[in-house]
BABAVEX-601152 format. One line per field, with one value per residue (C-alpha): x, z, y; residue in one letter; residue number from 1. Coordinates in steps of 0.05 Angstrom, whole numbers, always signed. Example, Ala and Ser with C-alpha at 12.3 -4.5 7.8 and 13.67 -1.06 7.14 Angstrom:
<pts>
X: +246/+273
Z: +156/+143
Y: -90/-21
residuo: A/S
num: 1/2
</pts>
This chain:
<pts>
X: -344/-391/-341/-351/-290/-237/-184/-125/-62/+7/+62/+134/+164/+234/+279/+341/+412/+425/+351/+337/+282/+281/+254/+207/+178/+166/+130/+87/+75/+52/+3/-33/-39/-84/-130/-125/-139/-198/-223/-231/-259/-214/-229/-161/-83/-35/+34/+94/+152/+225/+285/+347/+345/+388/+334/+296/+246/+182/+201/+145/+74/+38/+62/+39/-30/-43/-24/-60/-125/-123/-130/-183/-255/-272/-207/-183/-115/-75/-14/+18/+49/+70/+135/+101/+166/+205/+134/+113/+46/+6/+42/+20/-50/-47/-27/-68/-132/-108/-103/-173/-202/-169/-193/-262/-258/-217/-149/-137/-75/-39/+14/+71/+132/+190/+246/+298/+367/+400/+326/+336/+407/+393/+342/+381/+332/+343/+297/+283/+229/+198/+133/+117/+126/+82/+30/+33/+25/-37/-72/-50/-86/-141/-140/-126/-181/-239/-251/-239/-174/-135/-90/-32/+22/+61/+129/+147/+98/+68/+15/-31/-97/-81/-132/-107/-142/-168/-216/-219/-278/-290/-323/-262/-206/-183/-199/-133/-101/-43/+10/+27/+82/+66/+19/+42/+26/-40/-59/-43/-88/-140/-130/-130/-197/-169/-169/-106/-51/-27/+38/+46/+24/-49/-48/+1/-30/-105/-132/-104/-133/-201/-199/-182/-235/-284/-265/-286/-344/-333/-340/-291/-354/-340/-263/-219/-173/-113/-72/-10/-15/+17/-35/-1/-57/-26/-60/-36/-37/+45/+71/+135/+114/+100/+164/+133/+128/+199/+226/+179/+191/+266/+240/+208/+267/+306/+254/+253/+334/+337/+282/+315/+375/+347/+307/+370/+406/+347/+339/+280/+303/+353/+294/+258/+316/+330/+261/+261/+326/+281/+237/+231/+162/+178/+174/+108/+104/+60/+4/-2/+76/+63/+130/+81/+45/-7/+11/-32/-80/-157/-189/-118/-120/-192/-182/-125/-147/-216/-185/-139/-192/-238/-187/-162/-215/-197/-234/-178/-128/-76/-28/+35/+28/+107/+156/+222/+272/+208/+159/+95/+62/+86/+28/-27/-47/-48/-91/-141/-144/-145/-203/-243/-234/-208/-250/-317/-308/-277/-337/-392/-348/-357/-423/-398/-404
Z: -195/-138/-85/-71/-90/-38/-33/+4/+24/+44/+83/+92/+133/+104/+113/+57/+99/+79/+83/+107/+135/+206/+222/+287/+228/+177/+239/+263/+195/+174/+232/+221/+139/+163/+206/+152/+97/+138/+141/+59/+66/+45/+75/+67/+102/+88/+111/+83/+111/+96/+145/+148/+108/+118/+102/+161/+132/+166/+191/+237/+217/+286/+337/+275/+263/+343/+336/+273/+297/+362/+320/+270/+268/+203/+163/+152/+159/+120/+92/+21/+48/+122/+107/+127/+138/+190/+233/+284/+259/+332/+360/+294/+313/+371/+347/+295/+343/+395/+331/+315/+381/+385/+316/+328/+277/+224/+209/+151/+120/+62/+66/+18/+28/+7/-35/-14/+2/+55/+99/+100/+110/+173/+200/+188/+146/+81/+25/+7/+63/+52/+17/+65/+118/+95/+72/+144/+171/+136/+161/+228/+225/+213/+258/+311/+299/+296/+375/+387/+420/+359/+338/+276/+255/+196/+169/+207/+262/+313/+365/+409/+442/+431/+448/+425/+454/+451/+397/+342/+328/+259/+256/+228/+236/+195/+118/+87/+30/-19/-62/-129/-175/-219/-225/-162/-123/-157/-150/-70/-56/-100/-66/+6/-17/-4/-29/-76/-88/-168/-174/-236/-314/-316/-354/-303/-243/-241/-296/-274/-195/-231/-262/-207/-167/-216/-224/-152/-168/-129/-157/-162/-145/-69/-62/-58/-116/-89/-116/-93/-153/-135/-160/-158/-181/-220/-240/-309/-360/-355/-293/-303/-294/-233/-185/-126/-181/-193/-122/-116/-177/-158/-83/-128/-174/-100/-92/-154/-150/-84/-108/-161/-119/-69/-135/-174/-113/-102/-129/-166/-202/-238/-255/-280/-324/-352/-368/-407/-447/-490/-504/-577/-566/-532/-460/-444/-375/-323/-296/-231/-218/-149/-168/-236/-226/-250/-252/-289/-276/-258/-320/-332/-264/-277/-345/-329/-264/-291/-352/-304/-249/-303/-341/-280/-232/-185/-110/-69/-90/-50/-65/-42/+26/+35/-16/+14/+40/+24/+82/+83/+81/+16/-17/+21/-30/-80/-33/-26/-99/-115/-60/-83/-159/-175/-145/-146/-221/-224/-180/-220/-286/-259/-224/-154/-90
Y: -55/-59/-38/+39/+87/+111/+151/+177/+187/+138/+148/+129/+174/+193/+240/+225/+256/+320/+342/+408/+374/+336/+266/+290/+344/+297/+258/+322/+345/+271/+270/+348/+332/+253/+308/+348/+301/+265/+344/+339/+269/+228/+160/+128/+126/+71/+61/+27/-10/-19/-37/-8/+55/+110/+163/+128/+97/+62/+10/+0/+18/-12/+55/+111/+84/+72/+153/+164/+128/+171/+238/+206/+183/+161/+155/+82/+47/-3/-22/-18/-69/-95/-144/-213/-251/-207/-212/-255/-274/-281/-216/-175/-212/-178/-112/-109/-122/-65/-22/-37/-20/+28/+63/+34/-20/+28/-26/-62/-103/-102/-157/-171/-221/-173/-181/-133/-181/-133/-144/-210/-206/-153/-208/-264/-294/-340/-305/-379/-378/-322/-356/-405/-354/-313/-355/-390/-319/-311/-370/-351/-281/-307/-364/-309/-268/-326/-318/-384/-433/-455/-505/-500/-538/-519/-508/-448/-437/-480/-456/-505/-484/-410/-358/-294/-231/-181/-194/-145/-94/-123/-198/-244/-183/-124/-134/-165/-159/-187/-154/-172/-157/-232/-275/-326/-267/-256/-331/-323/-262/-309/-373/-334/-299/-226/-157/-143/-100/-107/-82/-106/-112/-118/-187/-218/-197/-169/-213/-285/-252/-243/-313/-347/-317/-339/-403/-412/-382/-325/-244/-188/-143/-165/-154/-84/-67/-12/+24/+74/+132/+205/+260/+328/+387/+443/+513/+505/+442/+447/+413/+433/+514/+498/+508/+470/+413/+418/+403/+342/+316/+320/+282/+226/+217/+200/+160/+122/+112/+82/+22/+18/+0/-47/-74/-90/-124/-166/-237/-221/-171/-221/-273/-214/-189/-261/-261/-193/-215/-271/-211/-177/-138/-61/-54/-19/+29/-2/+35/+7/+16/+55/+103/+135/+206/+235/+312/+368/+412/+388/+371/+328/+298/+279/+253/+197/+175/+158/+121/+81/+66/+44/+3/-34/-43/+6/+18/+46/+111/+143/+192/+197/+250/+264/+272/+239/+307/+357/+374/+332/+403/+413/+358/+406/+451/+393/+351/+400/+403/+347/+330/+392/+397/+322/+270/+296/+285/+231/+197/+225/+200/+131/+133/+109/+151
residuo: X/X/X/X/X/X/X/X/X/X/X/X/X/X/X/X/X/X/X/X/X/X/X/X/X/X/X/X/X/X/X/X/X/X/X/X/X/X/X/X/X/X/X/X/X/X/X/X/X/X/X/X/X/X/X/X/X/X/X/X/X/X/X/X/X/X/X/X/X/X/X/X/X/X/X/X/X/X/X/X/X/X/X/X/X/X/X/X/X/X/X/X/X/X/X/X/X/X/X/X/X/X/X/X/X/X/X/X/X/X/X/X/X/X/X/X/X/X/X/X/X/X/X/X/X/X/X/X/X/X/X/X/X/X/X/X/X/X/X/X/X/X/X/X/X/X/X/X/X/X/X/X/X/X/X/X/X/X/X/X/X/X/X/X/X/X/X/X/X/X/X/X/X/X/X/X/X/X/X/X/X/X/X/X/X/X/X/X/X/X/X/X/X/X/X/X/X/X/X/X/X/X/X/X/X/X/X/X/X/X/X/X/X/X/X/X/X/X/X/X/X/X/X/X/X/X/X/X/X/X/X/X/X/X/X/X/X/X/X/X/X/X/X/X/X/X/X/X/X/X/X/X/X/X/X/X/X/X/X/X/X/X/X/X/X/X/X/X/X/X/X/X/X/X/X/X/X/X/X/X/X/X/X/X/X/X/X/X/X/X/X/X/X/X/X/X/X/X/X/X/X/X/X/X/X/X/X/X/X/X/X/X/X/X/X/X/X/X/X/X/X/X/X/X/X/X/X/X/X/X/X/X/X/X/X/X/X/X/X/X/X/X/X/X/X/X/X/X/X/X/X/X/X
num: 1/2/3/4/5/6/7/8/9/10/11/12/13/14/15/16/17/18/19/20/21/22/23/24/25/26/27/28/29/30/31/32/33/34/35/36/37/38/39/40/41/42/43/44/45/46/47/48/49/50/51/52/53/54/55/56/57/58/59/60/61/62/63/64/65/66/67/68/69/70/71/72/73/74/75/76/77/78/79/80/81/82/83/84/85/86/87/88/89/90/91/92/93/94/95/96/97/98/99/100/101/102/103/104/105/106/107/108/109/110/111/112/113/114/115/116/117/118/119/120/121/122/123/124/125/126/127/128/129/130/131/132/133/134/135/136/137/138/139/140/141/142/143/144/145/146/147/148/149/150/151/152/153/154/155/156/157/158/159/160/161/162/163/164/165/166/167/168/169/170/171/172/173/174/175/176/177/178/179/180/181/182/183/184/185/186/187/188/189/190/191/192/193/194/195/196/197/198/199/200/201/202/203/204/205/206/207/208/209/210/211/212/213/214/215/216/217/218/219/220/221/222/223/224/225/226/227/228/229/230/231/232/233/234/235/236/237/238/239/240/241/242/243/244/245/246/247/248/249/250/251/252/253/254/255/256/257/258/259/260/261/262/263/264/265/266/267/268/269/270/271/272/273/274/275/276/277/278/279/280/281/282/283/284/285/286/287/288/289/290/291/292/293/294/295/296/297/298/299/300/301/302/303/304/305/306/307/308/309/310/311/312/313/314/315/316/317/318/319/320/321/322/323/324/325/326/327/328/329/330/331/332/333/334/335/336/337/338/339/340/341/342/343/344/345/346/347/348/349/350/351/352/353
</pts>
């Protein structure tokens, strides 16, 4: 792994109803812990997106990491993931260049293509398009952010002699990058030579991404691996002794149940669970599933996120910054822990800086 190590925090701004907790908190509270966390040098912030949520989720990462960016100077932005087909690909061109003048050449973009059925239902979208959308969309981006007129015709879009300004900090645009939860997804962030997000078993998605890349002769040493992984840093080996534990653990199990939800409505879902039926070897737990913690005290911490960077080719780690219904503060402690105590080792574990 060439690429040096990063890590950091994401973001999805929810407050479940019933919370104790208010939405223009979560907000303020979100915003002092990326000062904060830039403070303890982490280098990272991502945001994610979902539509239509009750608990308010993100649905709109473009207005927090204009606000983000403003407060920041080194700290980096992405997205675990920006929905591709409920975009307009030259308007998020657009955005996405303001964003990085604005942050001084700080954006980056992690796209995905969605799955949810009520999204598509809310945007009055078949779920049938979402591919080509998306894969028109990344063309388009980068078309956009070559400096030059351009011309595209495709399925979807169509743009003639289009200039779109202003031009972004970065030569060629923010960094992007793909999720995968299978190998067709791996096989796109290949094929569109960008950084990836696995989602998924290790020999469906990062291992047919690495052979694909060198079959075209080109060398996982010069793209971005990322990962979403909660880290919560105890003072004893026992998580559960620890009562601030306990109330996020109970925030992540909300958070696990709702995917779950939108997962088992989704079409996906049902290919998936066809697929598992002809199955007679045990289900093993996915690593890179970004719902899994890693919750202990330091020399724990250290311990399984070196094993897991290691095994899967990690560059880029966040942790999850606001437990859905709990006060972003809550994670503060943790972070500082884990910044202090946590990643220094885990660096000098795998020799990168």
């Amino acid at each position: 792994m060439a690429q040096s190590l990063r890590f950091g925090i994401v973001h999805d701004f929810r407050c479940p109803p019933g919370s104790d907790v208010t939405m223009p908190q979560v907000y303020a509270e979100t915003f002092d812990q990326v000062v904060h966390a830039e403070q303890l040098g982490m280098e990272l912030c991502w945001f994610t997106e979902h539509h239509f949520m009750s608990d308010g989720y993100l649905p709109n990462f473009v207005p927090v990491a204009g606000a983000a960016a403003a407060l920041t100077t080194t700290m980096r932005f992405s997205t675990d993931i920006c929905l591709m087909p409920f975009r307009d690909p030259v308007r998020l061109a657009e955005d996405l260049a303001v964003l990085d003048n604005v942050s001084g050449g700080r954006m980056e973009l992690g796209i995905g293509m969605g799955y949810a059925a009520h999204e598509f239902a809310g945007f009055g979208l078949p779920i049938s398009r979402r591919v080509s959308l998306t894969e028109e969309a990344i063309e388009i981006l980068r078309l956009a952010w070559s400096g030059e007129p351009f011309t595209f015709e495709g399925k979807r879009y169509r743009y003639s002699d289009l200039r779109v300004t202003p031009d972004p900090v970065q030569d060629g645009g923010p960094p992007l990058w793909v999720a995968a939860t299978s190998e067709a997804g791996a096989l796109r962030a290949a094929r569109f030579d960008t950084n990836l997000l696995p989602q998924g078993p290790k020999a469906k998605v990062l291992e047919p991404w690495k052979a694909a890349l060198a079959a075209d002769g080109r060398d996982i040493g010069d793209k971005r691996v990322g990962i979403i992984r909660g880290v919560y840093v105890t003072d004893g080996s026992d998580p559960a002794d620890d009562p601030t534990w306990e109330a996020i653990a109970a925030a992540e199990k909300y958070r696990r149940d709702v995917y779950i939800d939108i997962i088992k409505a989704s079409a996906d879902h049902k290919l998936a669970a066809a697929e598992r039926s002809t199955r007679t070897d045990p289900r093993q737990p996915d690593p890179l599933n970004p719902l899994v913690w890693t919750a202990g005290d330091a020399d724990h911490c250290v311990a399984e996120l070196t094993t897991m960077i290691r095994d899967h080719d990690v560059t880029d780690l966040v942790t999850w910054g606001g437990p859905p219904g709990l006060p972003p503060s809550v994670m503060n402690d943790s972070l500082e822990r884990m910044a202090r105590e946590v990643i220094p080792r885990v660096r000098a574990n795998l020799s990168l800086q």
